[in-house]
SENUMI-37784 format. One record per residue (C-alpha): residue number from 1; residue in one letter; x, y, z. Coordinates in steps of 0.2 Angstrom, whole numbers. Example, Ala and Ser with C-alpha at 12.3 -4.5 7.8 and 13.67 -1.06 7.14 Angstrom:
2
ATOM, 1, A, 62, -22, 39 .
ATOM, 2, S, 68, -5, 36 .
//
This chain:
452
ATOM, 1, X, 183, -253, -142 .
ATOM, 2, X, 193, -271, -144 .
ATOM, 3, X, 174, -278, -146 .
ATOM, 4, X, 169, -267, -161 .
ATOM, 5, X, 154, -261, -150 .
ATOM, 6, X, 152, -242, -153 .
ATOM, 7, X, 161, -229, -140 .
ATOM, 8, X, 149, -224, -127 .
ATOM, 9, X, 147, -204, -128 .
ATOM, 10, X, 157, -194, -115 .
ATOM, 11, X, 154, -180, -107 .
ATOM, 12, X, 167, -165, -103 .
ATOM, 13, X, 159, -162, -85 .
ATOM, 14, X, 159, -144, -89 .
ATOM, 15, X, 139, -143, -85 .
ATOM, 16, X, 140, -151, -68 .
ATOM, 17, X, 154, -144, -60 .
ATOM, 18, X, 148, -126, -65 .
ATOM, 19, X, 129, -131, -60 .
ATOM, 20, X, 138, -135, -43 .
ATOM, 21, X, 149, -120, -43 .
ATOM, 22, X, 134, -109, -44 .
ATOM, 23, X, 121, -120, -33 .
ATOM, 24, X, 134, -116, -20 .
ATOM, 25, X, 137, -100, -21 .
ATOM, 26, X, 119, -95, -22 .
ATOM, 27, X, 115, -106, -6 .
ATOM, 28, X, 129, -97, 4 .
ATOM, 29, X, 121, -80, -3 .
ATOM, 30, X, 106, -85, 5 .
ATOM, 31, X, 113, -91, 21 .
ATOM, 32, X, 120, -75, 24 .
ATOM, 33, X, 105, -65, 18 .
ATOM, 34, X, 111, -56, 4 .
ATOM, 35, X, 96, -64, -7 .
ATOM, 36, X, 80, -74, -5 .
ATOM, 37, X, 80, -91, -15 .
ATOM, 38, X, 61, -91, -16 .
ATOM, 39, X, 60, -76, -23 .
ATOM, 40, X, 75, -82, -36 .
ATOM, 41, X, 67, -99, -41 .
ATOM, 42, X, 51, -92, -44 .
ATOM, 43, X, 55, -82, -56 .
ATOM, 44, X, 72, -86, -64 .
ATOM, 45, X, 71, -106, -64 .
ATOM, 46, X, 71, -108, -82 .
ATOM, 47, X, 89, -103, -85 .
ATOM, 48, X, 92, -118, -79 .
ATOM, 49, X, 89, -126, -95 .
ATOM, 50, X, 96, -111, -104 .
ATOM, 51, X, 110, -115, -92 .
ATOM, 52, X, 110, -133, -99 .
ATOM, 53, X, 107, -132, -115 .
ATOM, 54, X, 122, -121, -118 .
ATOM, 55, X, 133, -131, -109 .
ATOM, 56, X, 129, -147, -122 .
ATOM, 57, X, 133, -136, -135 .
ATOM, 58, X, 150, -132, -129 .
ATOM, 59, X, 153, -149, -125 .
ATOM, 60, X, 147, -158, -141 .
ATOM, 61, X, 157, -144, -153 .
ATOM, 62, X, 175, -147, -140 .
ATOM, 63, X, 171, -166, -144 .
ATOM, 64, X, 172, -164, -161 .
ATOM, 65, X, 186, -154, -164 .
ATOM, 66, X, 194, -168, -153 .
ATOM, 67, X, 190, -179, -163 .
ATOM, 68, X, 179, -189, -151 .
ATOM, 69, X, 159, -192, -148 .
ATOM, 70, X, 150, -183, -133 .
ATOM, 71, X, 132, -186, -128 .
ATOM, 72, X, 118, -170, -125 .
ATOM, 73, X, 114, -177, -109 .
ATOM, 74, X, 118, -190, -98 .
ATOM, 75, X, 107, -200, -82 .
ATOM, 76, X, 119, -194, -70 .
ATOM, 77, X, 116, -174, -77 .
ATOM, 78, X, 96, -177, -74 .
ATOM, 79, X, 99, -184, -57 .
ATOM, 80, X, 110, -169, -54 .
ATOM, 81, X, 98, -155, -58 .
ATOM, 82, X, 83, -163, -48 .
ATOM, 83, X, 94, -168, -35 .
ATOM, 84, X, 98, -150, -34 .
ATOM, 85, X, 81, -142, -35 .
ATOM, 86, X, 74, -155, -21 .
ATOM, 87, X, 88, -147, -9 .
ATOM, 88, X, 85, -129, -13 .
ATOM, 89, X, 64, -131, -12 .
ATOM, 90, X, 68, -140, 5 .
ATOM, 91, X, 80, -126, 10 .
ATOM, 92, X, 65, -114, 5 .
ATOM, 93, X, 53, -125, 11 .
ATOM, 94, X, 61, -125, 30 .
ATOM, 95, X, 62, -107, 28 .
ATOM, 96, X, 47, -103, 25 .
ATOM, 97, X, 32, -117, 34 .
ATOM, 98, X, 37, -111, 50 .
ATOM, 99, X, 29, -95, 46 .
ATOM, 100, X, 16, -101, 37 .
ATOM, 101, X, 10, -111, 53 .
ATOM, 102, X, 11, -99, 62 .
ATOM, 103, X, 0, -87, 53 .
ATOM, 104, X, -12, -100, 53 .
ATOM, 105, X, -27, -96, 62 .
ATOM, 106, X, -34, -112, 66 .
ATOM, 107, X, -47, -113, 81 .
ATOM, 108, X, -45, -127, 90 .
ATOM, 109, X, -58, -130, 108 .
ATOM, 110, X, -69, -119, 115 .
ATOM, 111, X, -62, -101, 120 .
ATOM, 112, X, -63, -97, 140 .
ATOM, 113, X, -61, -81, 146 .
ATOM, 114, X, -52, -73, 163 .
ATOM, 115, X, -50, -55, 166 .
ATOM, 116, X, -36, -44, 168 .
ATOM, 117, X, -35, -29, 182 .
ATOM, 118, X, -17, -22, 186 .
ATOM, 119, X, -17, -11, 199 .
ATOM, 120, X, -14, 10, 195 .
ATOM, 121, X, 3, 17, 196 .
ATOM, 122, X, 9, 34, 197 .
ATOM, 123, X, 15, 40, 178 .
ATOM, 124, X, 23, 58, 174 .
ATOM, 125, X, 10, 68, 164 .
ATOM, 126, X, 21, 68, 147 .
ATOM, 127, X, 28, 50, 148 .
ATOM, 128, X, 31, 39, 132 .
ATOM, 129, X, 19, 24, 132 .
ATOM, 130, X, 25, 9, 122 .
ATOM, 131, X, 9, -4, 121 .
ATOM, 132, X, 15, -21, 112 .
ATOM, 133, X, 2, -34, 108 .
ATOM, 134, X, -1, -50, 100 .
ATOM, 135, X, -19, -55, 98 .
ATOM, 136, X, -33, -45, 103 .
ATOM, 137, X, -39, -26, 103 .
ATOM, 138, X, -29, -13, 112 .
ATOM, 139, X, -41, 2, 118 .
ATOM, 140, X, -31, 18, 123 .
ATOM, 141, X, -40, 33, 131 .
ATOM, 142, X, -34, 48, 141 .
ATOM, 143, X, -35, 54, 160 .
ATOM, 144, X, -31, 70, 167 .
ATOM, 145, X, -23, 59, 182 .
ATOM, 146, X, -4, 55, 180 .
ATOM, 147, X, -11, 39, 184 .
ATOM, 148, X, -5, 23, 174 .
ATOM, 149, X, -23, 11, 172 .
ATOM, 150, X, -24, -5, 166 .
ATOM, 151, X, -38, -19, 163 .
ATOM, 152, X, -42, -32, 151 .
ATOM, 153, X, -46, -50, 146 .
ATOM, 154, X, -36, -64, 144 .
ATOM, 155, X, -46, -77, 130 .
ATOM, 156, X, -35, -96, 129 .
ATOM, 157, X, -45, -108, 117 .
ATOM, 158, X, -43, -124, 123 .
ATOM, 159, X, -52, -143, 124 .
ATOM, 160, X, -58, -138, 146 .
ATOM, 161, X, -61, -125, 155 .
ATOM, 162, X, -50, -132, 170 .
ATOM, 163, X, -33, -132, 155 .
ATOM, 164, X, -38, -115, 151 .
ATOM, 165, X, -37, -110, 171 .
ATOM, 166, X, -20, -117, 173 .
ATOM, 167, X, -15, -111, 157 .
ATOM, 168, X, -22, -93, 163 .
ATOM, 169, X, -13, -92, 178 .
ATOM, 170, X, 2, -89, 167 .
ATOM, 171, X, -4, -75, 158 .
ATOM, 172, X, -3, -57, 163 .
ATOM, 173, X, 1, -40, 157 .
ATOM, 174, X, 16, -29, 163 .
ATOM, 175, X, 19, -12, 165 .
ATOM, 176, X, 38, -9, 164 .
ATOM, 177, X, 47, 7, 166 .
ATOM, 178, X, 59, 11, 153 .
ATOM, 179, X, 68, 26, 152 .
ATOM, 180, X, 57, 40, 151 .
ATOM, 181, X, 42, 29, 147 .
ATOM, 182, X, 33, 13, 151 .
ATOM, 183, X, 33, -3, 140 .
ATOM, 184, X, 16, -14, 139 .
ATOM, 185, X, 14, -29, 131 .
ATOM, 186, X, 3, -46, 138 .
ATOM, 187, X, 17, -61, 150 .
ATOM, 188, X, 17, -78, 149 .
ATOM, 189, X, 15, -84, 133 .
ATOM, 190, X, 23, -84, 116 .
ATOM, 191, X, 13, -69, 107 .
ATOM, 192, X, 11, -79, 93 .
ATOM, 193, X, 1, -90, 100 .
ATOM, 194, X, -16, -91, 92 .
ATOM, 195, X, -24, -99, 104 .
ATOM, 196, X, -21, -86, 117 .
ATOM, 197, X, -28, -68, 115 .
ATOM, 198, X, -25, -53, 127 .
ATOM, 199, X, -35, -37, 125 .
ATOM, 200, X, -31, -23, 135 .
ATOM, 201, X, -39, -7, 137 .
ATOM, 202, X, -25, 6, 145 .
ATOM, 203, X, -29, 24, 152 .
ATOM, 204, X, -14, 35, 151 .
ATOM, 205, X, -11, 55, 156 .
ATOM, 206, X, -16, 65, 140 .
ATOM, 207, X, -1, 73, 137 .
ATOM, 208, X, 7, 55, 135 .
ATOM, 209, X, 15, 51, 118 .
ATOM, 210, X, 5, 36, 112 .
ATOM, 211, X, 13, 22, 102 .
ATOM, 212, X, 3, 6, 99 .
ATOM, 213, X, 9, -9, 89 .
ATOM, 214, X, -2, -25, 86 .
ATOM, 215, X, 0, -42, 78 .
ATOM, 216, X, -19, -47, 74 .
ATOM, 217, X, -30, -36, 82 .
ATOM, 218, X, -41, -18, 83 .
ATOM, 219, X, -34, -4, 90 .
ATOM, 220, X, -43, 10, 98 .
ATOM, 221, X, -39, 25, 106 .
ATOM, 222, X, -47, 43, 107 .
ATOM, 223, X, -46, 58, 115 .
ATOM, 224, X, -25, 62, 117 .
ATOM, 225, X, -15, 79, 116 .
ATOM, 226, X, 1, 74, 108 .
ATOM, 227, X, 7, 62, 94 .
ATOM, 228, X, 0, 44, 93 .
ATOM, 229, X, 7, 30, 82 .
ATOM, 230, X, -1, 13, 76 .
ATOM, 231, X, 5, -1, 68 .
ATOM, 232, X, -5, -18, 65 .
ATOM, 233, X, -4, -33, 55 .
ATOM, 234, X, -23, -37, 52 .
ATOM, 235, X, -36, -27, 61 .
ATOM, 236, X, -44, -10, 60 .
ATOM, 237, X, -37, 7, 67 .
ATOM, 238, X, -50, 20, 75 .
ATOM, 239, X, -41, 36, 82 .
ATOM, 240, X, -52, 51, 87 .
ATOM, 241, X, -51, 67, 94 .
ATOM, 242, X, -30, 69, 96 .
ATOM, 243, X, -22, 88, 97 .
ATOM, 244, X, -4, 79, 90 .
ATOM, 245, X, 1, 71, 74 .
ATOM, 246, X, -7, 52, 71 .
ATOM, 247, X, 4, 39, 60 .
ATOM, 248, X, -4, 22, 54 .
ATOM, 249, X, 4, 9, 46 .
ATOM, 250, X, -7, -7, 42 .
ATOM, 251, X, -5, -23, 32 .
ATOM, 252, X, -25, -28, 33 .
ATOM, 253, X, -39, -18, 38 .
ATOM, 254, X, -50, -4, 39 .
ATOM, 255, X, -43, 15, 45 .
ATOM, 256, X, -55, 30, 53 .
ATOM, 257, X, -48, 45, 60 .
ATOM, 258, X, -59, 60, 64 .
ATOM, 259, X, -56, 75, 73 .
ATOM, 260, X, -35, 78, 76 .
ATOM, 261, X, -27, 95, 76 .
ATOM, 262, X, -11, 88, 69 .
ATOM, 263, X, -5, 81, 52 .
ATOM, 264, X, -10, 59, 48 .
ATOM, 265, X, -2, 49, 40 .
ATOM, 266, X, -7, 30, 33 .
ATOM, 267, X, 2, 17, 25 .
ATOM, 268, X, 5, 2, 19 .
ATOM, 269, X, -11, -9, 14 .
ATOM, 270, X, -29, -12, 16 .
ATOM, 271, X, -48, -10, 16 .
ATOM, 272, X, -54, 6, 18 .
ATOM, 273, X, -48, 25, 25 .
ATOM, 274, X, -60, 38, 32 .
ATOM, 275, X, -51, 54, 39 .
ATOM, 276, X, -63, 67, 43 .
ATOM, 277, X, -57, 84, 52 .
ATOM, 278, X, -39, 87, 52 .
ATOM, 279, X, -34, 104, 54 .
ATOM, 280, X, -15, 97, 48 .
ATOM, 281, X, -12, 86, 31 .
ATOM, 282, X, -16, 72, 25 .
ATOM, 283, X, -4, 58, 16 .
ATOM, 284, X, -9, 41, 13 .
ATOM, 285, X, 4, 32, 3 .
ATOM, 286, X, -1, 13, -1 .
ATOM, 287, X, -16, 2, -10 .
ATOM, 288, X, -31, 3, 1 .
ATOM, 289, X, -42, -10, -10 .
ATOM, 290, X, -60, -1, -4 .
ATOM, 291, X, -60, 17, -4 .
ATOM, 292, X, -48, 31, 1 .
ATOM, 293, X, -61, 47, 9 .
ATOM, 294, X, -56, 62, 15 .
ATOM, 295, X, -65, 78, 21 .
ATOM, 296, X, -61, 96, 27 .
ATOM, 297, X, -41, 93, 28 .
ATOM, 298, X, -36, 111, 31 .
ATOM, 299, X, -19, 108, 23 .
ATOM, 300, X, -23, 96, 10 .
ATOM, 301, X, -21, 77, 3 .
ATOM, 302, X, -6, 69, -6 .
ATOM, 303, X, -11, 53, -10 .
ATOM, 304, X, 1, 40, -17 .
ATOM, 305, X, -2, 23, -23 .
ATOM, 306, X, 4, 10, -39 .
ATOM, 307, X, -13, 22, -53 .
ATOM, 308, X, -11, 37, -43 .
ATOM, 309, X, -2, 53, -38 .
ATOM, 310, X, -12, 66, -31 .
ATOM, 311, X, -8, 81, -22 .
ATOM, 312, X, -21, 94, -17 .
ATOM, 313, X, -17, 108, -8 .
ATOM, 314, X, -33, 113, 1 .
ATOM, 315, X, -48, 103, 3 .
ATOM, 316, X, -64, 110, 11 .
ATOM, 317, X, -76, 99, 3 .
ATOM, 318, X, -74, 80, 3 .
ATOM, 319, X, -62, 67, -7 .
ATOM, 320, X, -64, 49, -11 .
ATOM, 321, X, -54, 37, -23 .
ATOM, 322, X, -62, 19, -25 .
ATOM, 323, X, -60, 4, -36 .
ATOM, 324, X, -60, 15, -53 .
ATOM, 325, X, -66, 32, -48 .
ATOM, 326, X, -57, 47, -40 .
ATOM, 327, X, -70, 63, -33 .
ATOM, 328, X, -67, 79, -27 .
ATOM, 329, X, -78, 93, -22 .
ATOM, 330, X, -76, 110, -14 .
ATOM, 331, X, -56, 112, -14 .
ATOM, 332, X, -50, 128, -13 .
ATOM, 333, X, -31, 123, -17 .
ATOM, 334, X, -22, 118, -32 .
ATOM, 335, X, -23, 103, -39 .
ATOM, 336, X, -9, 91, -45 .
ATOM, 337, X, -14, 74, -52 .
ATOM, 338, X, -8, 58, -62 .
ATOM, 339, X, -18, 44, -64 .
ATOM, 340, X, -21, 26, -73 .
ATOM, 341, X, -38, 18, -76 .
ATOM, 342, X, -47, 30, -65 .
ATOM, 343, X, -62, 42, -70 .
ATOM, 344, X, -60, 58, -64 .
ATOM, 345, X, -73, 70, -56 .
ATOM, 346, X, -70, 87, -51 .
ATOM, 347, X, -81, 99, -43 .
ATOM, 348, X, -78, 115, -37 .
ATOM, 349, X, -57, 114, -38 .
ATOM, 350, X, -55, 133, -37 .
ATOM, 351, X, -36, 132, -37 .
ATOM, 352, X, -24, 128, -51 .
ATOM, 353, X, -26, 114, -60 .
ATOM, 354, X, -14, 100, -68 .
ATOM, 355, X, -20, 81, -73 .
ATOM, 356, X, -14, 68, -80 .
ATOM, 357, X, -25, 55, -84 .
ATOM, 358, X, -24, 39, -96 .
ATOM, 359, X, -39, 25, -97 .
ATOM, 360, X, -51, 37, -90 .
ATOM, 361, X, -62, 48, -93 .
ATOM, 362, X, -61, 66, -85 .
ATOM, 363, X, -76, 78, -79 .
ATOM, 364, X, -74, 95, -73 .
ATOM, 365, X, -87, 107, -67 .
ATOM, 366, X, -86, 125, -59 .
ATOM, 367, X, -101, 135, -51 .
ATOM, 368, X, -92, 150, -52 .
ATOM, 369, X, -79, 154, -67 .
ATOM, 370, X, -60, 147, -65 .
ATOM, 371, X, -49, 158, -60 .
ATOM, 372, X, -33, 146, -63 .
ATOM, 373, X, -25, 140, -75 .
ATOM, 374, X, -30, 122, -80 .
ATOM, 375, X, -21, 108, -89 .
ATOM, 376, X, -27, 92, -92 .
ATOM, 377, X, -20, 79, -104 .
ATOM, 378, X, -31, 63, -105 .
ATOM, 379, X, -23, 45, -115 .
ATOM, 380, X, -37, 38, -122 .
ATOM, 381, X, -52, 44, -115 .
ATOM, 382, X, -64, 60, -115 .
ATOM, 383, X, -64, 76, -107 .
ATOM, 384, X, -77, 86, -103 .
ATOM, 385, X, -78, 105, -94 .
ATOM, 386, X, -91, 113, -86 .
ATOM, 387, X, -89, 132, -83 .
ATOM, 388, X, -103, 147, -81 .
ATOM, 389, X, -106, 156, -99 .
ATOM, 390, X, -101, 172, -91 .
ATOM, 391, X, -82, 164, -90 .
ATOM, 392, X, -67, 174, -97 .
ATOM, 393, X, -52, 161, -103 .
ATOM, 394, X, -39, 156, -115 .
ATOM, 395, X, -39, 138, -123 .
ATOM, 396, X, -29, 126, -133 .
ATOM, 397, X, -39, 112, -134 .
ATOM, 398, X, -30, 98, -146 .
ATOM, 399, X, -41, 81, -147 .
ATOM, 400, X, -30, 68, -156 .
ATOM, 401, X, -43, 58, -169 .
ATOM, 402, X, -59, 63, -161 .
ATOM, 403, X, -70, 78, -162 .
ATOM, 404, X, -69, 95, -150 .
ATOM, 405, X, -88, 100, -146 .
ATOM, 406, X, -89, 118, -140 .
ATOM, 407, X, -103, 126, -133 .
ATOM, 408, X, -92, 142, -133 .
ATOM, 409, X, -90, 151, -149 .
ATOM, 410, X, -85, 168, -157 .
ATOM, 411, X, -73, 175, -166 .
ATOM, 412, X, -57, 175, -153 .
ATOM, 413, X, -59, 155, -155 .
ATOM, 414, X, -53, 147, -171 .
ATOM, 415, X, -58, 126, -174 .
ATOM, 416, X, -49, 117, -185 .
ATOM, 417, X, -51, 98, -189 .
ATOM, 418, X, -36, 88, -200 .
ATOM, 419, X, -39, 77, -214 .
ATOM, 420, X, -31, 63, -202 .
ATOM, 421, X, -47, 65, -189 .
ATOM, 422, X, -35, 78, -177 .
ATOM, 423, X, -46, 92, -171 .
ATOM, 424, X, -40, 107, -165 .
ATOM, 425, X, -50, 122, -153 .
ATOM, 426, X, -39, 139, -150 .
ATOM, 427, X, -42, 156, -143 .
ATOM, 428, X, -51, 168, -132 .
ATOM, 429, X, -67, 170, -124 .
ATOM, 430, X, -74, 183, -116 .
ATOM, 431, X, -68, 201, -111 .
ATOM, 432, X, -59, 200, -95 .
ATOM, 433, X, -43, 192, -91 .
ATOM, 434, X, -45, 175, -88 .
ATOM, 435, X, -33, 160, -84 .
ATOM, 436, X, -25, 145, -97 .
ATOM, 437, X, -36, 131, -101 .
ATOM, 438, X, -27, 116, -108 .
ATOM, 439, X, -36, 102, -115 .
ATOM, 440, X, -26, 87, -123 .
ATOM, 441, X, -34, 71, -128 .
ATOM, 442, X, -33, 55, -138 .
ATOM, 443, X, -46, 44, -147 .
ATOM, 444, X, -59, 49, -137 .
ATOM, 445, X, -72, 67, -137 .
ATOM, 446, X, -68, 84, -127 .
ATOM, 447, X, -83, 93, -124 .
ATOM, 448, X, -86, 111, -117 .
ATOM, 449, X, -101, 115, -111 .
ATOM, 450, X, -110, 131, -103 .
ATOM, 451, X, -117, 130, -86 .
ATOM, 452, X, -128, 144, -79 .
//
């Protein structure tokens, strides 16, 4: 400069007007719904300053092939990327407070409580039922009446009993005909509201088709011949005695189903599940934090979640998978399993056998000699079988640096151990045809043992 003071570093612009470029485009991407900003900025945030420091790079090495200084980073770029990230936590912020508000379950004055009796109307025997609620439990049973019942009780919180009358006189449930059906759900006030809470307690012919979906609330309902279906945000589901299939789909909360003639289905997540008596199947597919129990399925469990992968053909006995344990007991069916970080124990799984295990130790035991061919391949942890003496089979049993202890021996079985620690069990027992057994594991024991 004419002064002599030293030229002030410049900046091509390069990193703002791309920064701009792609702050826009993502914002219209989320507009339109194509992607989530919080989910973006949560995890991808730091490419900003990979972004950034690139950018510099490019601009300092074109400045000095021009001949000309160039600074790494300037106010105006510092203000631009906070500028940036305040409008797109606000643009996430607006999108998602409302929600969380609304989920918020703040009690605020004294509940008051009015009830709710709508008078009967005729129904077709085999009509479609729709029942939509928002707080509170919805109780469905059956009539052999083609008779339409229902009663309930409307709950407003407030700071006085006389705001809670005016505010109640508001608040209804209606029972509109649509289509072939009839559609439920509580009048009056935004179903969101948690100040307001309707439960209603409906009785329906039995050969209705039954489908019941809640915000926050239980859900009851017993004693129907055809299909029933349930959906809740957070509350427990308790079905019983239903001749049709029975689908449940839950975000929070506790499932029982006892006594249906068709197949059940659960999904999505939870506490516990108890599903006694189906003379269908049973598939449960999500993460159910308590325990997963199941008895007398006539046509079997398939079970699916983020450790396991289960399905079982057959169970007469009982199942249970809890935090870090999987049991079954008197299943006729076969037997098809992948699991993570679970124990293992089998009783009594008379069909074919194939698991897959890793971070868990496996335990098999039979009353009566296998029949069926058994696999098992355990990562890391032991194995151990349990099978009469008088039992006929042929084994490979591999044990990757750890020891193969046999209570079976003789001189169709042949144990090998390597000098690396690898032992190795192969061979027949017994003199009648019996099924495969094989036994694969790693760093942990295989034991085989005789029981009488």
């Amino acid at each position: 400069m004419a002064n002599g003071s030293p030229a002030r570093p410049r900046t091509s612009g390069v990193f703002s007007g791309l920064l701009l470029i792609l702050f826009g485009f993502l914002l219209l991407l989320h507009n339109y719904g194509h992607l989530q900003l919080g989910a973006i900025f949560r995890h991808w945030w730091p490419l900003i300053f990979i972004f950034w420091g690139a950018a510099k790079l490019y601009e300092r090495t074109l400045a000095q092939r021009q001949g000309r200084s160039a600074g790494w980073i300037t106010p105006g770029e510092v203000f631009l990327v906070v500028g940036l990230m305040v409008v797109v936590g606000i643009v996430i912020a607006a999108e998602q407070l409302p929600s969380q508000f609304h989920n918020l379950n703040i009690d605020f004055g004294e509940p008051y409580s009015f009830p709710v009796d709508i008078s009967p109307q005729p129904i077709a025997p085999n009509s479609r039922v729709l029942i939509r609620g928002g707080r509170g439990t919805i109780t469905v049973r059956s009539s052999d009446e083609p008779t339409l019942r229902i009663t309930g009780q409307k709950q407003i919180r407030t700071f006085s009993e006389s705001d809670a009358q005016k505010r109640s006189t508001s608040i209804d449930i209606q029972a509109a005909k649509a289509g072939d059906g009839y559609e439920i759900h509580p009048t009056g006030f935004d179903l969101g509201d948690s100040r307001i809470s309707v439960d209603m307690d409906v009785v329906v012919p039995k050969k209705s088709t039954v489908t019941v979906r809640n915000e926050r609330g239980d859900i009851n309902i017993s004693d129907m011949a055809t299909d029933v279906t349930v959906s809740t945000q957070e509350g427990d589901i308790e079905i019983n005695d239903t001749t049709g299939d029975v689908d449940a789909d839950l975000q929070k909360g506790d499932v029982k189903i006892t006594d249906t003639r068709g197949n059940v289905k659960v999904a999505g997540h939870g506490g516990s599940v108890e599903v006694v008596g189906a003379s269908g199947s049973l598939t449960v597919d999500g993460e159910f934090y308590s325990s997963v129990r199941a008895e007398k399925i006539a046509k079997g469990v398939r079970f699916i979640s983020q450790r396991s992968d289960l399905t079982l053909t057959q169970l007469g006995g009982h199942f249970e998978k809890s935090a870090g344990n999987m049991e079954i007991a008197d299943a006729p069916g076969n037997l098809t399993s992948r699991t993570k970080n679970v124990t293992v124990s089998l009783d009594n799984v008379a069909g074919k056998l194939v698991l897959d295990n890793t971070n868990g130790s496996i335990e098999l035991r039979f009353s009566n000699p296998p029949r069926e061919d058994i696999t098992v391949n355990n990562e890391r942890a032991s194995i151990t079988l349990s099978i009469p003496s008088s039992s006929s089979f042929d084994i490979q049993a591999d044990c990757r640096s750890c020891d193969i202890d046999s209570e079976f021996t003789g001189n169709g079985l042949k144990a090998t151990r390597s000098d690396k620690g690898d032992s190795h069990l192969e061979g027949k027992y017994g003199s009648a045809r019996g099924p495969k057994i094989i036994l694969k594991s790693s760093y942990d024991s295989i034991q085989i043992r005789k029981t009488t």
